[in-house]
C-alpha positions as CSV (number, residue, x, y, z in Angstrom):
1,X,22.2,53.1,-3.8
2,X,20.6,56.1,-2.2
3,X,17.8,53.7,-1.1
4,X,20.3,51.5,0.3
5,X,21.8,53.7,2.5
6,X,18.9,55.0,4.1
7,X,17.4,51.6,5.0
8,X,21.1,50.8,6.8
9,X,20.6,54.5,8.4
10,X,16.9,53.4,9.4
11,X,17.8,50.2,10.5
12,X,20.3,51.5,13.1
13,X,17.4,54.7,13.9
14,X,15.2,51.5,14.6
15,X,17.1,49.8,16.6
16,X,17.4,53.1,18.8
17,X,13.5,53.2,19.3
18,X,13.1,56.0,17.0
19,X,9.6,56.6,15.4
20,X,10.7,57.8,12.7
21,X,12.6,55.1,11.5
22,X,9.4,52.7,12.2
23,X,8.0,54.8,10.6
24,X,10.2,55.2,7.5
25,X,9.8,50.8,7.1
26,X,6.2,51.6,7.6
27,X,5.7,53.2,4.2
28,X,7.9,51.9,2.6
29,X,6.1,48.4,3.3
30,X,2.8,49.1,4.0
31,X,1.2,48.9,0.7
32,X,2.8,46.3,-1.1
33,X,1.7,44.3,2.3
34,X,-2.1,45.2,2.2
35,X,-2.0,44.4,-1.7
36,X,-0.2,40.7,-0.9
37,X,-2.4,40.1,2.4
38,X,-5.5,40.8,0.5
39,X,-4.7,38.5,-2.5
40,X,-4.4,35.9,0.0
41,X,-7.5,36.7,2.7
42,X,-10.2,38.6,-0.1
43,X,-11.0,40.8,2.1
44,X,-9.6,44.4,2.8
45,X,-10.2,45.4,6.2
46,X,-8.9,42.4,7.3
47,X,-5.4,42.3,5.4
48,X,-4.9,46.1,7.1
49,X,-5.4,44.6,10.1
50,X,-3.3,41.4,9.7
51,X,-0.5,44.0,8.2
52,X,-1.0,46.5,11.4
53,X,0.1,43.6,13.5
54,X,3.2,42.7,11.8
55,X,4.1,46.3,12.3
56,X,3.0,45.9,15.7
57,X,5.2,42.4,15.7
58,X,8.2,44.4,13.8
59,X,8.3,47.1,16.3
60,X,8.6,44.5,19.5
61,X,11.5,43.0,17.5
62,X,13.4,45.4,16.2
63,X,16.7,45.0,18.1
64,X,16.9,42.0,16.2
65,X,17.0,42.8,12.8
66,X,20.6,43.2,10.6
67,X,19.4,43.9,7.2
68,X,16.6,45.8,5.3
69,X,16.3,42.8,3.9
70,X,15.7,40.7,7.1
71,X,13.0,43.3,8.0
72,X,11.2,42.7,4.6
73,X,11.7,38.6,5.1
74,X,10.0,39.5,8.7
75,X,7.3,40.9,7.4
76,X,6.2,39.2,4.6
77,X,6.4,35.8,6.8
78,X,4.3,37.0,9.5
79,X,2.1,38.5,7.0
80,X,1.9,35.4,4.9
81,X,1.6,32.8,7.8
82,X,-1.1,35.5,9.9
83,X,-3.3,35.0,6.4
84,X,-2.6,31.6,6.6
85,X,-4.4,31.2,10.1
86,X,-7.3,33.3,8.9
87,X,-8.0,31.2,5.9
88,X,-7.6,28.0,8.2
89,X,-9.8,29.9,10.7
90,X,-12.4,30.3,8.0
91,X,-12.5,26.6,6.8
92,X,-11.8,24.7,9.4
93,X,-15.5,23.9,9.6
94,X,-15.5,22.9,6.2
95,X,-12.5,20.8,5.2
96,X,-10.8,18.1,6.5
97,X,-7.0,18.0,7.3
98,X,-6.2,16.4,4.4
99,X,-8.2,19.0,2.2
100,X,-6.4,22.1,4.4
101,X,-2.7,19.8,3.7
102,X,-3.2,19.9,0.2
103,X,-4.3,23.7,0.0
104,X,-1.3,24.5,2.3
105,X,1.1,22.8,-1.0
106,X,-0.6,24.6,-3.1
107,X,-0.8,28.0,-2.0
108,X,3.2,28.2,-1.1
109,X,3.8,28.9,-5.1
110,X,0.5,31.7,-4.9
111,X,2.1,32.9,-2.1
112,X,5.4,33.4,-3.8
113,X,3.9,34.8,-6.4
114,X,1.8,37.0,-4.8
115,X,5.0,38.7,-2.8
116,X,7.0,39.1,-6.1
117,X,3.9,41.0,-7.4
118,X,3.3,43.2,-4.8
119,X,7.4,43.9,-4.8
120,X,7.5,44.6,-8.1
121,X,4.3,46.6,-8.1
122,X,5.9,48.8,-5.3
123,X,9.4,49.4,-7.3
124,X,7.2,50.3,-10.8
125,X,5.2,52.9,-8.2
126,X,8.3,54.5,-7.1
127,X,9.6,55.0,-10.6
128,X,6.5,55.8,-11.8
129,X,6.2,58.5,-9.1
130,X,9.9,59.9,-10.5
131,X,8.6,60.6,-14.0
132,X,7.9,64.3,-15.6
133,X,4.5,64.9,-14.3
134,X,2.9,65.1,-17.5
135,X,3.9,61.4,-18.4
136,X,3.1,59.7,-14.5
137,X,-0.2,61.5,-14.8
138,X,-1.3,59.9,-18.6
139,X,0.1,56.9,-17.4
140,X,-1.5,56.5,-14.2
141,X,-4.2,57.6,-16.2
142,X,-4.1,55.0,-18.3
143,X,-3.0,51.4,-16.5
144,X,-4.3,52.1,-13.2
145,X,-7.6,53.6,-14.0
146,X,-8.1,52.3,-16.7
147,X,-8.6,55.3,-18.8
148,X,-8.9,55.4,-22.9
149,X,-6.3,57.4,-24.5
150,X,-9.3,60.2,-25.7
151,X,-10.5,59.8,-22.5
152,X,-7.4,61.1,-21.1
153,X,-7.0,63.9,-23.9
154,X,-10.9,65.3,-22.7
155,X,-10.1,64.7,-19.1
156,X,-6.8,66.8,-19.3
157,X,-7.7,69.2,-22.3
158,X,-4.8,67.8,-24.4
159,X,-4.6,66.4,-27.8
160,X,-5.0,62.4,-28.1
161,X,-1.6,63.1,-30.5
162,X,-0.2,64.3,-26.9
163,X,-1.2,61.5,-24.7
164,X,0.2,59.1,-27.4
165,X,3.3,60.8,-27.4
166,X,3.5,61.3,-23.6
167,X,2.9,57.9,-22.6
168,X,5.4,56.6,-25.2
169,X,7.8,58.5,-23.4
170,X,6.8,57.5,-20.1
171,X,7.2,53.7,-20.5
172,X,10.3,54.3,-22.7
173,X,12.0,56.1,-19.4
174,X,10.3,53.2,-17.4
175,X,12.3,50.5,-19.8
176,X,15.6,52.3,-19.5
177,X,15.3,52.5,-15.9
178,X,14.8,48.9,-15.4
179,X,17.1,47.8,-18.6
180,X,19.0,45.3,-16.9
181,X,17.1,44.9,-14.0
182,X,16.0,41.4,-12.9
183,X,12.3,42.6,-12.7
184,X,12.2,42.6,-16.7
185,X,13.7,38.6,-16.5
């Protein structure tokens, strides 16, 4: 709810050419962007600078938005159809129209996927980033580097006992929080 309100206070700050408010849908999009423009072009200088230009895009437009939800359709278009053109860019010399047709089919379901990943990926972060610090550290830790639970224990001079117990807690606050939730299906 909080969330909510703050887009619709952002939105209207946007609309009024305040930075701030660019700035607040730059953050709040930036990431999950990067992460879906460079599952799409392989390459991550240029998915930054295909997502700098939808901001770039999003700032010229924003009298015309009516929704958070408008903005994020908005920027995950541009973003998809800007990776689009660089991948047709890239092959053009190698594939015939009928090849690029049948990639184009193809990719709209990767592409789909691809946005609901990086969504969900950036709702898990933010409830990741509102746990006890002890449990977002083991579990960061853990699934995004990769780390063994032992690891963890030397790394943080705990017991392995500890880290068990810690990240048990941490997912179990992660599951209540999203009980419910379409994101568990």
């Amino acid at each position: 709810m909080y969330q909510e309100a703050t887009c619709t206070t952002m939105l209207t700050e946007l609309k009024s050419e305040n930075p701030k408010a660019f700035a607040f849908f730059f953050d709040l999009h930036y990431n999950p962007l990067c992460y879906f423009a460079e599952r799409l072009v392989r390459d991550q200088q240029v998915a930054e600078d295909i997502v700098e230009e939808t901001f770039m895009k999003l700032w010229d437009k924003r009298s015309d938005f009516e929704s958070e939800h408008g903005i994020k359709a908005f920027l995950y278009i541009t973003t998809r159809n800007a990776c689009i053109n660089i991948i047709k860019q890239s092959q053009r010399d190698t594939l015939s129209q009928a090849e690029m047709l049948y990639l184009a089919e193809k990719k709209e379901g990767f592409v789909l996927n691809e946005m609901i990943r990086a969504e969900v990926l950036r709702v898990i972060g933010q409830e990741l980033n509102r746990l006890p610090v002890q449990c977002r550290t083991i579990l960061k830790m853990s699934y995004v580097k990769g780390l063994k639970n032992h690891e963890i224990a030397d790394k943080l001079e705990i017991s392995v006992h500890t880290v068990r117990n810690q990240k048990a807690r941490g997912l179990q606050l992660l599951r209540t929080k999203f009980e419910g939730s379409h994101l568990l299906g």
